[in-house]
C-alpha positions in Angstrom: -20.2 39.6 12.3 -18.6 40.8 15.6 -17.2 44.6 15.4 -13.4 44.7 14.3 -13.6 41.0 12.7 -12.6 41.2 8.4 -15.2 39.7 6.2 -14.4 35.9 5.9 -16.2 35.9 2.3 -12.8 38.0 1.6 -10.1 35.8 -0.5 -6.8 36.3 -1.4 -6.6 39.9 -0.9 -3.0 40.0 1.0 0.3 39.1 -0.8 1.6 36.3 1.5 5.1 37.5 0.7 4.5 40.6 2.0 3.7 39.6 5.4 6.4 39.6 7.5 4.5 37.8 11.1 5.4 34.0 11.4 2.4 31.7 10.9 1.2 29.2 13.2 -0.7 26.0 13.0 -4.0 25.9 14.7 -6.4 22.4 14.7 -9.7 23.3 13.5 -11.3 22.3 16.5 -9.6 24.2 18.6 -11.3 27.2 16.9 -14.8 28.6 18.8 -16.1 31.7 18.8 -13.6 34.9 19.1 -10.9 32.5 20.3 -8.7 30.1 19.1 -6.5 28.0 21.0 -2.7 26.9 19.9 -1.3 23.6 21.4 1.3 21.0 20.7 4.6 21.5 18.6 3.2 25.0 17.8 2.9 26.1 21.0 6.4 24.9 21.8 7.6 27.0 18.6 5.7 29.8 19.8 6.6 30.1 23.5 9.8 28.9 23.7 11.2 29.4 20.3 9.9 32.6 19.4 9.3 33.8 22.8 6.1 35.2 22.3 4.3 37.1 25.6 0.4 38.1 25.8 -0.3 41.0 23.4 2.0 40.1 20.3 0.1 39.5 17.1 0.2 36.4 15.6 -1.2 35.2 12.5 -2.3 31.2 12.7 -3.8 29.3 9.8 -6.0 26.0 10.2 -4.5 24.1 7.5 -8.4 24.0 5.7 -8.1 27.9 3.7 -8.5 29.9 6.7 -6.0 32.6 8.2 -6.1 34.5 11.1 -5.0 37.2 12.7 -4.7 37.1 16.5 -3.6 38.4 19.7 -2.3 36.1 22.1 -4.1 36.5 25.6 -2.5 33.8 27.8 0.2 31.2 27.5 0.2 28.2 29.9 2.0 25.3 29.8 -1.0 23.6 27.8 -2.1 26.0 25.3 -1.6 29.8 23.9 -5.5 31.5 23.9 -5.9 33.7 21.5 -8.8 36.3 20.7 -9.4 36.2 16.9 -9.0 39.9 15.2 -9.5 39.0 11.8 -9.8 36.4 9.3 -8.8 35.8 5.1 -10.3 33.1 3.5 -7.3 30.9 1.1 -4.7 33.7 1.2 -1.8 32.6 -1.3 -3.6 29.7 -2.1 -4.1 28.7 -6.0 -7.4 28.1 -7.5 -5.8 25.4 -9.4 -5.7 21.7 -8.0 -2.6 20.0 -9.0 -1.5 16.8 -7.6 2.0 15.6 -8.5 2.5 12.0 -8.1 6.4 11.4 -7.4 8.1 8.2 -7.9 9.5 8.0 -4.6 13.2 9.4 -4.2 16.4 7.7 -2.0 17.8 9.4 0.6 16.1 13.2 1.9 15.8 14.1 -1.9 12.0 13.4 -1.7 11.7 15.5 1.5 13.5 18.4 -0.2 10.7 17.9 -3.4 7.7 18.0 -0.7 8.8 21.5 0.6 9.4 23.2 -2.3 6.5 21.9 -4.0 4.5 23.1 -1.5 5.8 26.5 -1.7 5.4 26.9 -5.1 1.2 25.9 -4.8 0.6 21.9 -5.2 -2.4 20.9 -3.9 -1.5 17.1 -3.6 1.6 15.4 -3.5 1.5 11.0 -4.1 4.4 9.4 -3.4 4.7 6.7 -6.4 5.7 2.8 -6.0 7.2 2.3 -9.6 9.5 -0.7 -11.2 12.2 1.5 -10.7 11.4 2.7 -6.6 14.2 1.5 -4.7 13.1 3.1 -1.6 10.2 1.2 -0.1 9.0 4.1 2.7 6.7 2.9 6.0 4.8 5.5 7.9 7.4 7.2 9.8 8.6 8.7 6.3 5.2 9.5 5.7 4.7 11.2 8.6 7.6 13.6 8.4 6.3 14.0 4.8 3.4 15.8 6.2 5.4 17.4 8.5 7.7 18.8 6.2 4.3 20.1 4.1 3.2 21.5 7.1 6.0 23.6 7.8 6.7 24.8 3.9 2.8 25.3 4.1 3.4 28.7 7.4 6.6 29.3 5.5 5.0 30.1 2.0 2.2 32.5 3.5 -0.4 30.0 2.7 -3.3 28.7 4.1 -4.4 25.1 3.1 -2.1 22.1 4.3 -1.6 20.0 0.9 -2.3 16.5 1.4 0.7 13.8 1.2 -1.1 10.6 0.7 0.2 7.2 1.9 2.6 5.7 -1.2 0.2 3.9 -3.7 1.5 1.7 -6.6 1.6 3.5 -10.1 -1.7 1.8 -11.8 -3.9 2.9 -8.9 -2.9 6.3 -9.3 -3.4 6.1 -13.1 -6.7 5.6 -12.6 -7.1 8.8 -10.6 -7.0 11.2 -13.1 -10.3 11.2 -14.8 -11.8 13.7 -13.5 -8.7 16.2 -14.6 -8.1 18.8 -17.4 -4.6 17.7 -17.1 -3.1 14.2 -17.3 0.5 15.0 -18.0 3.3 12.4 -17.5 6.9 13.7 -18.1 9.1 11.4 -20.5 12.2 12.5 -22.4 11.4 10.1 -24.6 10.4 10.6 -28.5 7.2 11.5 -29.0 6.4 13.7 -25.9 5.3 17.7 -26.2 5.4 20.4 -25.1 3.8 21.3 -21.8 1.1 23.4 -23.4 0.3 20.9 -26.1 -2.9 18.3 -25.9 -5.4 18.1 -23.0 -6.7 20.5 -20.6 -7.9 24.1 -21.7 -6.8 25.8 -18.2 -10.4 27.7 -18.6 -13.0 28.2 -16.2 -13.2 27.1 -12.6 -11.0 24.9 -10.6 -8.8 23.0 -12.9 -7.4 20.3 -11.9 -4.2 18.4 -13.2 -2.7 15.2 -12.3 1.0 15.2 -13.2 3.1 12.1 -12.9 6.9 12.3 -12.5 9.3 8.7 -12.0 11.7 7.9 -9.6 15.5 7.9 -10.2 15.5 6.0 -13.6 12.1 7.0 -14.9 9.4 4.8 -15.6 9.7 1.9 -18.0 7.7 1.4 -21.5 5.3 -0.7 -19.6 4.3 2.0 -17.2 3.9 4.7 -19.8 2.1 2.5 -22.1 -0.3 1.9 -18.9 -0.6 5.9 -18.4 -0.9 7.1 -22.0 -4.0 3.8 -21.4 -5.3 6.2 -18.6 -5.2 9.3 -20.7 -1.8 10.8 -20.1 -0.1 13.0 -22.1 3.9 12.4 -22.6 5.3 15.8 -21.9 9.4 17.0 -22.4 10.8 19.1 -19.5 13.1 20.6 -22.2 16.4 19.7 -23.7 18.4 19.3 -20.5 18.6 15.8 -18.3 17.3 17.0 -15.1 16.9 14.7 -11.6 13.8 13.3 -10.7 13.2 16.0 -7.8 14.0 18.5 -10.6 11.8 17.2 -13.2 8.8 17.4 -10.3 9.0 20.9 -9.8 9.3 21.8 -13.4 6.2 20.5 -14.5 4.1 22.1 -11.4 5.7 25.1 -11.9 4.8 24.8 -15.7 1.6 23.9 -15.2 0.7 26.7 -12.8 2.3 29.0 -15.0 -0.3 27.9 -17.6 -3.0 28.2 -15.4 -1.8 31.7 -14.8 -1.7 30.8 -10.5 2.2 31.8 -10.6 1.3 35.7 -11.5 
């Protein structure tokens, strides 16, 4: 390990909220050596946004658990070089793996659910094709998707860019949960728990959690008969009839609480 470098065994040993530096976006592969190399929309944020010069700190993440700090050497109009000071391994990131599969929202409400679940520590987010999806989104929506991920992923301190999957139909993500403590489906509906109640123990190593959550106007008794079928657990959000967006972030948030990643 080069003199002046941090150990990159070290994890999660900085509070994310207590770093005040903006975070950039560095490709993997643009990472050799002492030196890493910041192109694109981030070096256009960067330069011209944030009107950084040679010699300002920086700290960049590569979307894949690693943070660095650097010091910015040289700015052209092609890149910003960098010499690497230090790096964290999955600062702010949860050692949890929840993927919340969304029935796909009208309007921006589904963009407004992928940054904030983000923030808060999702791992995955599925956009869901249910009976009651009116939107039908194509690849541009999917794009800014991961867009919008990416720039809640810098805002929230952390350091792995959750994946936002193309929009699968509801029985092929049904089948995707077998290999999770958690198989939660929320449904205000008789019969549903407690989040806290049923499968998963929260115990020991990575847990992971598959949560689905439906569209404006839920999911119909067809679809949750097909989940509960796939080992999902009806859960109640509370008393209160929240929105769709709402109901999303409730159960992550709940769900990380259990898992003790919100502490």
């Amino acid at each position: 390990m080069s003199p002046g470098r941090e150990n990159p065994s070290d994890v999660n040993k900085e509070n994310p909220s207590r770093m005040h530096w903006d975070s950039y976006y560095v490709d993997p592969a643009q990472v050799s050596g002492e030196e890493l190399r910041i192109r694109g929309d981030e070096l256009h944020h960067l330069g011209r946004v944030k009107r950084k010069q040679p010699g300002d700190r920086v700290r960049v993440v590569d979307g894949k658990g690693t943070a660095y700090e650097a010091e910015i050497v040289e700015i052209t109009g092609r890149e910003a070089r960098c010499r690497i000071l230090g790096t964290r391994r999955r600062i702010g990131e949860p050692l949890a793996q929840v993927t919340l599969a969304q029935g796909v929202l009208k309007g921006e409400r589904f963009d407004w659910l992928v940054e904030k679940a983000v923030e808060i520590g999702v791992h995955r987010i599925i956009p869901v094709l249910s009976e009651n999806t009116v939107t039908r989104p194509g690849t541009q929506k999917t794009a800014r998707w991961r867009r919008i991920a990416l720039s809640a992923m810098k805002q929230s301190g952390r350091c792995v860019l959750p994946e936002v999957t193309e929009p699968m139909p509801l029985p092929k993500v049904a089948a995707l949960g077998v290999d999770c403590a958690f198989r939660l489906i929320a449904d205000a509906g008789e019969g549903s728990v407690p989040v806290g109640t049923g499968n998963g123990s929260g115990k020991g190593g990575s847990p992971k959690a598959l949560l689905l959550v439906g569209p404006e106007g839920g999911f119909t008794d067809a679809e949750l008969s097909l989940a509960r079928e796939n080992g999902f657990l009806p859960v109640t959000l509370g008393p209160r009839r929240l929105r769709a967006e709402t109901a999303g972030l409730v159960l992550t948030s709940l769900v990380l609480g259990r898992l003790r990643e919100l502490e």
